[in-house]
C-alpha angles and dihedrals in degrees: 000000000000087000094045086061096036082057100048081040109057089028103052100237091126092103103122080056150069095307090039099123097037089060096038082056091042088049089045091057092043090053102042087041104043100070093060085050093048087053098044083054092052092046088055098067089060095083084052106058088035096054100242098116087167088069087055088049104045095045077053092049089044085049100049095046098046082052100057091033085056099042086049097065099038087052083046094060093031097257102130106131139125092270105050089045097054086050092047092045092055088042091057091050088047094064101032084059094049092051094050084055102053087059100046093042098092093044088051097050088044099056113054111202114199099194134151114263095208100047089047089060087043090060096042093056081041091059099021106051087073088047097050089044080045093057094042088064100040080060097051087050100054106027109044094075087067090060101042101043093073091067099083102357101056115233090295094077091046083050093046086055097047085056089052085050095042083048093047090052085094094067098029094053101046100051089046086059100047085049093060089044094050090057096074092029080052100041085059101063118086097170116096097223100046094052092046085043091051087047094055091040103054094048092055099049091046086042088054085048106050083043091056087050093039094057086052093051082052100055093026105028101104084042108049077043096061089042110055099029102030090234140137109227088224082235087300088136089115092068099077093066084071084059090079098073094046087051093050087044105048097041091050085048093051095069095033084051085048089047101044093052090050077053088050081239094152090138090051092051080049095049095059103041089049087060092036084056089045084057098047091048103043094029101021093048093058103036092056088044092046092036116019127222088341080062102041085061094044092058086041102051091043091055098051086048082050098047086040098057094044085055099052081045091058092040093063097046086051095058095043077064104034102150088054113094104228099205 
C-alpha cells in the first residue's frame, strides 16, 4: 500500500485526488502550449537547411529573452507557476515562429514548388518511421529512471537525477545543435576524405568540449548543485564522475547521427538505440534499484558508450558502401 501512494504520487496520477485540478489545469496549458513549442522547434531547422545559421541563433536569442523578461515579471507579481510557464513558453514560440516567417516569407512566395503531395508523405514514413521508433527508445533511456528510482529512494532521489541531467544540458544541448547543423554542411560534401576528416574533426573538438565541462562539474559541481537548486547532494557527489562517459558519448554521437542521416541510415540510428534502451532497461534497471541515482548515471552513461559504439559500427559499414543507399 505505501508504495501504491509513493507511485500516484510521484506520477500524477493523483488526479482523482486532492491535486486533481491543479493537474487537470497543469495538463490543459501543456496541451494548448506544446504544440507552439513543437513548431518553433521545427522552424528552427530551416536555417539550417537554408544556410543562415544567424536567423537560428537569433529566434533562439528572441526566445530566450522573451522568456527571462517574462519570468521576471511573474516572478515580480508573484505569478510563477506550471501553468503560467507553460503559457509563457508557447507565447514565446509563438513569436519566435512569427518572426522567422516574416524572414522566409518573400523567399517562399518567390519560389513556387510543384511536388506531389503524396509522395512527399510516403518519404517522409520511409524516413520517419526509424526516427519515431528512434525517439521511443531515447525516451525510454532517459526517462525511466525517473520513474524507477522512487521505488527505494523515495522522489528525492528521481528529483536529484533530474538535476544531473538539467546540469549536463550544457553539454547535451550543445552538442544536439552542432549535429543539426552538421547534416547540410555534410550533405554537401561528395569527396570521400573530407567527409571521413569532418567526421573526425568535429568529434574531437565536441569531445574536448564536453571534457573541459566535464572537469568543472568535477571541482564545482556540489557546489553549482546547492546553489542553483537549494539543495544538499545527500554525498552524491560521486555520481558525476559517471557523467564523463555520457559527455564523450553523446557528443561523439552528435556528428556519427549527423553522418548516418546524410547516408539515409535511419534503420541503422534505430538499431542502436533499440540495443542502448535494452541496456537501460536489463543493466541500468538494476543498477538504479541496487544503487540509487549513482546507479541511475551509471546505466545511463553505459548505455550512451554502447549506442554510441553501434553507431560508429554502422557508420563504417555505411561508408564502406557509400554509394548504397542504407534505408
Amino acid at each position: 500500500m505505501d508504495f501504491y501512494y509513493r507511485w500516484n504520487d510521484y506520477s500524477g496520477f493523483y488526479i482523482l485526488g486532492g491535486g486533481g485540478q491543479q493537474v487537470l489545469a497543469d495538463m490543459v496549458s501543456l496541451s494548448l502550449c506544446l504544440p507552439l513549442i513543437y513548431a518553433f522547434w521545427l522552424s528552427r531547422k530551416v536555417p539550417y537547411v537554408s544556410g543562415h545559421m544567424r536567423r537560428a541563433t537569433q529566434s533562439g536569442s528572441l526566445y530566450c529573452f522573451i522568456v527571462l523578461v517574462g519570468l521576471y515579471f511573474l516572478s515580480l507579481f508573484g505569478l510563477v507557476s506550471v501553468v503560467s510557464a507553460f503559457y509563457l513558453q508557447g507565447g514565446a514560440s509563438l513569436l519566435a515562429v512569427v518572426w522567422l516567417y516574416s524572414k522566409y516569407k518573400p523567399v517562399i512566395q518567390g519560389h513556387r514548388v510543384n511536388f506531389d503531395p503524396l509522395k512527399v508523405i510516403a518519404q517522409h514514413w520511409e524516413q520517419g518511421k526509424w526516427y519515431l521508433l528512434s525517439g521511443l527508445t531515447v525516451w525510454v533511456t532517459m526517462n525511466l529512471y525517473i520513474f524507477i528510482l522512487p521505488l527505494n529512494g523515495g522522489v528525492e532521489e528521481s528529483a536529484l537525477f533530474r538535476i544531473i541531467t538539467i546540469i549536463s544540458f550544457p553539454v547535451l544541448h550543445i552538442v544536439s545543435a552542432i549535429s543539426a547543423v552538421m547534416v547540410p554542411v555534410l550533405s554537401k560534401i561528395n569527396d570521400h576524405a573530407l567527409f571521413v576528416s569532418h567526421i573526425i574533426k568535429w568529434i574531437v573538438l565536441l569531445n574536448v568540449f564536453a571534457c573541459f565541462y566535464y572537469v568543472i562539474l568535477i571541482f564545482f559541481g556540489e557546489p553549482i548543485i546547492k546553489s542553483l537548486f537549494s539543495v544538499e547532494y545527500l554525498g552524491y557527489g560521486y555520481s558525476l564522475y559517471f557523467l564523463l562517459g555520457v559527455f564523450v558519448s553523446v557528443s561523439t554521437m552528435a556528428i556519427l547521427l549527423a553522418a548516418l542521416k546524410v547516408l539515409q541510415c535511419t534503420r541503422e540510428i534505430f538499431y542502436a538505440f533499440f540495443v542502448g534502451g535494452l541496456y537501460t532497461i536489463t543493466v541500468g534497471l538494476l543498477s538504479s534499484l541496487y544503487w540509487g541515482v549513482p546507479g541511475a548515471v551509471f546505466g545511463w552513461s553505459g548505455a550512451s558508450l554502447l549506442t554510441a559504439a553501434i553507431l560508429g559500427f554502422k557508420l563504417k559499414e555505411a561508408l564502406l558502401k557509400r554509394d548504397i543507399l542504407c534505408s
